[in-house]
C-alpha positions as CSV (number, residue, x, y, z in Angstrom):
1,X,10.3,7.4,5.9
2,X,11.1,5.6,9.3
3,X,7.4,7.2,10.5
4,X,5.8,5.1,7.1
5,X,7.6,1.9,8.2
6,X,6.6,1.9,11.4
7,X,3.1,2.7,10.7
8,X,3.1,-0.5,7.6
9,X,4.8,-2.4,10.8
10,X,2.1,-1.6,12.9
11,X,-0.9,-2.5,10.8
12,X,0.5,-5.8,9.2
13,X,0.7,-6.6,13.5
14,X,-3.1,-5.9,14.5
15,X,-4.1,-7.2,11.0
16,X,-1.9,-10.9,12.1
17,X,-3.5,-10.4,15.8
18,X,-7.0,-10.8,14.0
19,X,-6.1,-13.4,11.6
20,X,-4.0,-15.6,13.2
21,X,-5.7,-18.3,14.6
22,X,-9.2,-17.2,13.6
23,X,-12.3,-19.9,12.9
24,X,-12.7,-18.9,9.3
25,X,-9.6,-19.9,8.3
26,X,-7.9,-16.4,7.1
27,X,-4.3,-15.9,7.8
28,X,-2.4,-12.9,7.2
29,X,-1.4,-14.3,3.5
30,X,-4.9,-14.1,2.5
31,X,-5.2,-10.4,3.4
32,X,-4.8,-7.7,0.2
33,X,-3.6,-4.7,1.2
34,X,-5.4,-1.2,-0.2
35,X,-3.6,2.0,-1.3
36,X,-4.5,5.5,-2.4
37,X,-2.4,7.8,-3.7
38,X,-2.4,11.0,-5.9
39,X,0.2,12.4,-8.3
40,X,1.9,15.2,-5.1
41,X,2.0,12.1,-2.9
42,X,3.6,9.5,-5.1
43,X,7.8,10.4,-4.7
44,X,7.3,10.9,-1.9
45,X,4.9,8.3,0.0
46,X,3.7,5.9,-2.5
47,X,6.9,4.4,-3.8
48,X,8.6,4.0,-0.6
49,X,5.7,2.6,1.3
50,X,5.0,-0.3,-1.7
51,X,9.1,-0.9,-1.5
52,X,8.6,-1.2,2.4
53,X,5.9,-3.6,2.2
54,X,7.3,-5.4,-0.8
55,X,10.4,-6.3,2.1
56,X,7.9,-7.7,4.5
57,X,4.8,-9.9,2.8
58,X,4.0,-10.5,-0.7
59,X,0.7,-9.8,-0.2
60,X,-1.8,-8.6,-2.9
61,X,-1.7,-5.3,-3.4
62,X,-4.5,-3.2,-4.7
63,X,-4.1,0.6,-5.9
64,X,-6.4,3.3,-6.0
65,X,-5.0,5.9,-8.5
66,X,-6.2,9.3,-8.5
67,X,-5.7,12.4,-10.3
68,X,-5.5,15.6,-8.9
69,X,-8.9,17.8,-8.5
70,X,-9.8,19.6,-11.8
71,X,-6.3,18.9,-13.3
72,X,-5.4,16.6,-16.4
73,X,-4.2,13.1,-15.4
74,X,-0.4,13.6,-15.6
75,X,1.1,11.2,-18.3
76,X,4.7,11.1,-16.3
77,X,2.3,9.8,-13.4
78,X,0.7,7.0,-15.4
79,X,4.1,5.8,-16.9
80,X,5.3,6.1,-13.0
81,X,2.4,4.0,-11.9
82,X,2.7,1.4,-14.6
83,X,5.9,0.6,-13.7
């Protein structure tokens, strides 16, 4: 968990280092964050990573939701997703 943080901590830095200050007029608020995440990972890595950056920025988030290979799309999963 304290590995995830650090790495969400690390990216939201270089991704202000680039923004900040820039011609074109993006700043870190502007900037949607993108996730992927499968069923195995979502306990696990998914739900503490979104509550970790949901502490930070309020950013958009976008996330790519995929099943697992050859496997029926879990209906636990969805409900898990959707909420």
């Amino acid at each position: 968990m304290k590995r995830i943080m650090n790495n969400a901590e690390s990216i939201f830095d270089r991704a202000k280092r680039l923004v900040v200050g820039s011609d074109d007029g993006v700043r870190p608020q502007g900037i949607t964050i993108g996730i992927t995440t499968f069923e195995t990972r979502f306990d696990q890595y998914f739900s503490p990573l979104l509550s970790q950056i949901r502490k930070y920025v309020d950013n958009e988030i976008v996330v790519a939701i995929n099943g697992e290979h050859e496997q029926l799309f879990g209906e636990n999963y969805r409900q898990n997703i959707l909420k």
